[in-house]
C-alpha positions as CSV (number, residue, x, y, z in Angstrom):
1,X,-0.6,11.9,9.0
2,X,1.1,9.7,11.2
3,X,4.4,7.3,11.1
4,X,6.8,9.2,8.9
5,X,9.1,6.8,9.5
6,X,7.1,3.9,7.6
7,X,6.4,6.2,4.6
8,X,10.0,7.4,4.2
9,X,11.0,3.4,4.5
10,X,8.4,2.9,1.3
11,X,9.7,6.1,-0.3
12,X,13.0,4.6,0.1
13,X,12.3,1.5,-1.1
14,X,10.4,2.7,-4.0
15,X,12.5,5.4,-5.5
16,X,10.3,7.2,-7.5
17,X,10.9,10.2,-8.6
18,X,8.2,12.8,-7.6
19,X,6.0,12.4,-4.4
20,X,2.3,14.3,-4.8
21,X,1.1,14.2,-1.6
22,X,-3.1,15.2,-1.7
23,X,-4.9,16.1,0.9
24,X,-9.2,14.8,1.3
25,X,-11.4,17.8,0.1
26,X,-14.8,18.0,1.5
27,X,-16.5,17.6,-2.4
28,X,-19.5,16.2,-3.6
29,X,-20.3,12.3,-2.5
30,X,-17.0,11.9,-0.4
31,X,-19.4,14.2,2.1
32,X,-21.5,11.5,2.6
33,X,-18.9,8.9,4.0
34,X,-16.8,11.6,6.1
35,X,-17.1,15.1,7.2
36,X,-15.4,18.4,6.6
37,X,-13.4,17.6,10.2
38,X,-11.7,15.1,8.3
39,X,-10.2,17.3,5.8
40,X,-6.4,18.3,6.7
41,X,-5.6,21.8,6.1
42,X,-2.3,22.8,3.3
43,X,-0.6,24.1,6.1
44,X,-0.7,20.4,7.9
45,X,-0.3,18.8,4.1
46,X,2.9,21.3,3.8
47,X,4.1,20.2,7.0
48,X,3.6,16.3,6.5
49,X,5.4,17.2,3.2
50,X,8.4,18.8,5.0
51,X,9.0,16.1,6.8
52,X,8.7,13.5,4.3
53,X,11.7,15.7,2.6
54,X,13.8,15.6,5.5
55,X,13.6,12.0,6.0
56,X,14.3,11.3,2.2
57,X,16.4,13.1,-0.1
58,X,13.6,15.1,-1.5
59,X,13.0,18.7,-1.8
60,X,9.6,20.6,-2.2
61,X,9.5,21.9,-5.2
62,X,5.6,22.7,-5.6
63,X,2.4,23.7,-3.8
64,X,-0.7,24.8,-4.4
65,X,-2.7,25.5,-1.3
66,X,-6.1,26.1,-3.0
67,X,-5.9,22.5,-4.0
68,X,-3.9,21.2,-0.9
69,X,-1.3,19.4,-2.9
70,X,2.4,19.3,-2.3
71,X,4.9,18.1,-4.8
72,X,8.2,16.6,-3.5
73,X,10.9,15.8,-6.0
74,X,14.1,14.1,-6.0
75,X,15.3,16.1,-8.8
76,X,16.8,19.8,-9.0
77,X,15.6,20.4,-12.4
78,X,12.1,19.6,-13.4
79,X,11.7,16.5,-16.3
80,X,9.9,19.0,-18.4
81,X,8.5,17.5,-22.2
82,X,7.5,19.9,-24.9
83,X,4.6,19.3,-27.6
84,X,5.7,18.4,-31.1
């Protein structure tokens, strides 16, 4: 998790709307091409994501550290569709 400065210049240059930033998990067959060292924890995910936000004009507006996923957003309110 390294040059925050390119990713905020594609960021920029991209515009979308929500960022999910995923960390590697240590799972099934991906254990067989790297190893459990090469899983970031949320914390460093969170902290990569942090950055990212103050770099860009996005805020973090969703975790989940069981699944170490941060969601950054350029919106204040959600898009949010309902079912009909």
């Amino acid at each position: 998790m390294k040059n925050i400065e390119g990713y905020v210049k594609l960021i920029k240059k991209a515009d979308p709307t929500y960022i999910e930033l995923k960390a590697y998990v240590y799972v099934g067959f991906s254990g067989l091409r790297m190893s459990f060292e090469n899983m970031p924890s949320h914390l460093e995910i969170r902290q990569f994501g942090l950055q990212l936000a103050r770099g860009t004009s996005y805020d973090l507006i969703g975790e989940s550290e069981e699944s170490r996923v941060v969601l950054l957003s350029k919106l204040k309110k959600l898009i949010s569709f309902e079912k009909t």
